[in-house]
N, C-alpha and C positions, 0 to 999 in steps of 0.2 A: 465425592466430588461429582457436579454435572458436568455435561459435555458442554463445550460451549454456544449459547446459542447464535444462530445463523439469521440476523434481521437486515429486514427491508432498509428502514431508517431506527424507527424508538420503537420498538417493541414489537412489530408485524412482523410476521412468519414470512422468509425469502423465500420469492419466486423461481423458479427453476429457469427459468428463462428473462432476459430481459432486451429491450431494443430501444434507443432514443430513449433512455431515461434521462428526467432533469428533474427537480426538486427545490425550493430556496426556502429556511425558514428563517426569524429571528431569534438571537438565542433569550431575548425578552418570553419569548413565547416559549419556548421550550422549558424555561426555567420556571415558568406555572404550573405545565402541564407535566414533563417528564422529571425533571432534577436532578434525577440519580440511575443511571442505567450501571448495572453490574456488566464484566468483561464478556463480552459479545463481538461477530464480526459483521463483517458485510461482505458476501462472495462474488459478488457481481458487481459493485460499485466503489468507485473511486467520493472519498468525503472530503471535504474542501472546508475549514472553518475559520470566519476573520475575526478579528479579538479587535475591538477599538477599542473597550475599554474596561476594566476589572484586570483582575488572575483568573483563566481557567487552570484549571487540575485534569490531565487525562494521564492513564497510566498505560501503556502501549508494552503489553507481553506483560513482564515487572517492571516496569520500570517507570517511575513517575515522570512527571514534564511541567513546568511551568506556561502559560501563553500568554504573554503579558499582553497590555494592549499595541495596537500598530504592528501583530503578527499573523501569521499564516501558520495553518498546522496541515497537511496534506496528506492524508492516511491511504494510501494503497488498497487494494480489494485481499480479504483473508487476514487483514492483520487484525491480533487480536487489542482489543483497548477497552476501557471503564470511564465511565465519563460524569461529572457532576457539573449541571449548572445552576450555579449561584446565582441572587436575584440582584445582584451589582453589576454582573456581566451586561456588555454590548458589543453587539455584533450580529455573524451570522452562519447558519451550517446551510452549505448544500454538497446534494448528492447527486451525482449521475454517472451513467455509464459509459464504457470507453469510445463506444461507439457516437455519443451525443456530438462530441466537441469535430466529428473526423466526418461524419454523414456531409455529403455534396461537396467534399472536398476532398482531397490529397491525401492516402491514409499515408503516405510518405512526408507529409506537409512534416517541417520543422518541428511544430508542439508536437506532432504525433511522436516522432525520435525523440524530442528528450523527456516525454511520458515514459516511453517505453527504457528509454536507455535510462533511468532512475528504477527500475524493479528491484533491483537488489537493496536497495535502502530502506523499502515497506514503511516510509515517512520523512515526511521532509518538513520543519519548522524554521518559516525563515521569516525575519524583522523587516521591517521598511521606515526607510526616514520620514521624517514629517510632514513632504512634502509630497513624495508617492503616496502617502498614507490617507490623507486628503482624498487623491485620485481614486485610491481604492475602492476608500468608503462609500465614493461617490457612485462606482461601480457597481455596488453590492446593490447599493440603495435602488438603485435605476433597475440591479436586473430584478430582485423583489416585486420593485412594484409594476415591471412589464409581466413579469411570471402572476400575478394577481389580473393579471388586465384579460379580456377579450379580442385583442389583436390577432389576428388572422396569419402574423407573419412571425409571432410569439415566437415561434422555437429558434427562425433565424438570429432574432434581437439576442437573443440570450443568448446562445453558442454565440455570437461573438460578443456578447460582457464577458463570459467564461472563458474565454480565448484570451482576452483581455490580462484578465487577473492571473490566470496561468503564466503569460509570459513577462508579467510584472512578477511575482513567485520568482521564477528560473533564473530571469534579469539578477534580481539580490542573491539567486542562490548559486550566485558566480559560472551559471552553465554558457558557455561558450553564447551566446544569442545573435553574436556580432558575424556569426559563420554559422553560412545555409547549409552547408555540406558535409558530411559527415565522411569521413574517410572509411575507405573500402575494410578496414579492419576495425574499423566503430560499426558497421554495418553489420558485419560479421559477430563480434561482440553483444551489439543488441538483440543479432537473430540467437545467440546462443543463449543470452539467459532469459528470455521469452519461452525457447523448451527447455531448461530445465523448470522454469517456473510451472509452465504446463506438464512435466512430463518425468518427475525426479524421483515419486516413487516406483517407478515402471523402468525408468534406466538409470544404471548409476555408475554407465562407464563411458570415459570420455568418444571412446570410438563410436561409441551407438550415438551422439549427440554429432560427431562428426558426419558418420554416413547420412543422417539425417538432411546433417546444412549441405553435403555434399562437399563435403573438403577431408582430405586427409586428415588422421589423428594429429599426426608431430604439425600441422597448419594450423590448425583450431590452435592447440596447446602454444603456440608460440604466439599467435596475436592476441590471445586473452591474458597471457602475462604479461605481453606489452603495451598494453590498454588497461589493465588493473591492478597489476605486480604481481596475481596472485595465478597459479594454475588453474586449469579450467576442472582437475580434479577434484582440488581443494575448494573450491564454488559447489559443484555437485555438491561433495559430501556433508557442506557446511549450511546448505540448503536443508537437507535430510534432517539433520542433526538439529536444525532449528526446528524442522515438524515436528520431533519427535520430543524435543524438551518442551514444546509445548504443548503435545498431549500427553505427558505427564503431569505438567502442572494444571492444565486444566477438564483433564478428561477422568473420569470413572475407568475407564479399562486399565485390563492388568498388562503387565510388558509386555506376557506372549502375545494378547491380542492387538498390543501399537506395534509390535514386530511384524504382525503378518499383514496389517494395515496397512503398512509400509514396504509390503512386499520382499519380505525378507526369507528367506525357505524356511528356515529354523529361527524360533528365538535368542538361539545361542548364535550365531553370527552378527543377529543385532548387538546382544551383548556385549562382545568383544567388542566391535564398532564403537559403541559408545563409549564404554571405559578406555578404551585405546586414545579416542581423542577427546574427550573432556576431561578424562581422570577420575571419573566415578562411576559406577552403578547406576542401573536406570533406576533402580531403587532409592538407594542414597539418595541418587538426584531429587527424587519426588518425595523422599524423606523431608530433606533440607527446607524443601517448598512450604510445608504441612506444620512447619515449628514455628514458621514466622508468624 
C-alpha cells in the first residue's frame, strides 16, 4: 500500500504553506483533463463541489456517496476521498483555504463558527430545492467567470459568492442561521474540537485540552456532553482512532510505526486501545481492508 497522497487540487504536490487561497473550476473540464483521481487528500483546503447535473461517485474514507444533481458535497481539509468525473457531469469544484472566506472580516463572523463548529463531520452533503438551486447555479457561474476575469477587486467579488453559497449549504443543512450568537458553551465546544483537531496526537487527555481552553476538566466534560451527548473523552479517542484506521487502510507502515506516529510510548498500548474499542486488531482491521 502507498501513503496517501497530499494534493494541491488534481494531482500537484501540496504546499506547505498557504494564505488567501481560492480556485473555481468546471467539472466539464476536469472530466477531460483529470477523470479519475485515486484516494488522496487536501491538507490545507477546504473543497466545495456543486452537482447540477449527472451522478458524481466520491468515496470519502470507504465509503462511497452518491451527488445527484442540485447538491453540495463540502469536504473538510485531511479528509481522505477518490473521485471520478464523468463526462455527463455539470457543475463545479472549488478550493480554498480557511482563511480566503474570513480575510477583512470577523474571524468570529457567523460562517466562520459554523465552518469551524462542523469539524467533526469531515463532510457535509446537502440537496437544495429547485428554487435555491437556480440561485446557486447562478452563483457558481458568476463566481467562475469573475475568477477568469481581470478585476482588480476579484478576490473581494468571490469571497462573497463563496459566502454566499456557504450559507445557502448551512441554510438546508438545518444549522441554526436564524441566530447570530452562539452560546457561551457552543463557544467553548467549537474551541475544544479545533484542538483536538489540531492537537490529538500529542494529547489524549481531556485535562491537557482543558488547561489549554482554560477551564476546569469536570467544565469542559460537562458542556461537551451537553452540546453533543457524547464525552469530550470519547471525541479525543474517536478522533485518534479514526487516524489510525485510516492509516491502516491507506498507508504502507507497520502498526509499530502508526503507533509511534501517533505518539504512543509502546506499540502495545496502541494495541490494546484499538482492540479495546473497535473489537479488533490493528491487523485484522487492515486485514479486512486488503480482502475486499
Amino acid at each position: 500500500m502507498k501513503p496517501v497522497p497530499n494534493y494541491l487540487e488534481y494531482g500537484e504536490k501540496s504546499l506547505n504553506h498557504l494564505t488567501d487561497y481560492f480556485s473555481i473550476k468546471t467539472i466539464q473540464s476536469l472530466a477531460q483533463t483529470v477523470k479519475v483521481l485515486e484516494p488522496h487528500c487536501h491538507s490545507l483546503l477546504y473543497q466545495l463541489v456543486w452537482i447540477s447535473e449527472g451522478k458524481y461517485i466520491v468515496t470519502i474514507d470507504d465509503e462511497k456517496h452518491e451527488i445527484q444533481g442540485s447538491q453540495f458535497l463540502l469536504l473538510y481539509p485531511n479528509t481522505i476521498h477518490a473521485t471520478n468525473f464523468a463526462e455527463t457531469l455539470r457543475g463545479y469544484s472549488v478550493h480554498f483555504s480557511a482563511d480566503f472566506f474570513e480575510i477583512h472580516s470577523d474571524n468570529n463572523s457567523h460562517l466562520a463558527r459554523i465552518i469551524k463548529h462542523n469539524i467533526p463531520n469531515r463532510f457535509l452533503i446537502v440537496k437544495m430545492n429547485e428554487e435555491t438551486a437556480e440561485e446557486v447555479e447562478g452563483l457558481f457561474s458568476r463566481m467562475s467567470d469573475t475568477y477568469n476575469s481581470g478585476s482588480f477587486l476579484k478576490d473581494e467579488i468571490l469571497r462573497s459568492y463563496l459566502n454566499l453559497a456557504l450559507l445557502r449549504l448551512y441554510e438546508f443543512h438545518d444549522q441554526p442561521a436564524s441566530n447570530a450568537d452562539y452560546s457561551s458553551s457552543q463557544t467553548i465546544v467549537n474551541r475544544f474540537f479545533q484542538a483536538v483537531e489540531e492537537h490529538f496526537k500529542a494529547k489524549k487527555s481531556v485535562a491537557e485540552y482543558a488547561h489549554s481552553l482554560n477551564i476546569s476538566e469536570g467544565h469542559l466534560n460537562h458542556v461537551v456532553k451537553g452540546e453533543t451527548g457524547y464525552p469530550a473523552g470519547q471525541i479525543i479517542r474517536e478522533r485518534l482512532l479514526h487516524e489510525a484506521q485510516r492509516l491502516l487502510i491507506y498507508s504502507d507502515q507497520t502498526v509499530s510505526e502508526i503507533a509511534y506516529q501517533l505518539n504512543f510510548n509502546h506499540p502495545t498500548y496502541f494495541f490494546r486501545m484499538f482492540k479495546k474499542y473497535t473489537g479488533s486488531t490493528p491487523k485484522n482491521f487492515r486485514n479486512s481492508y486488503q480482502k475486499r
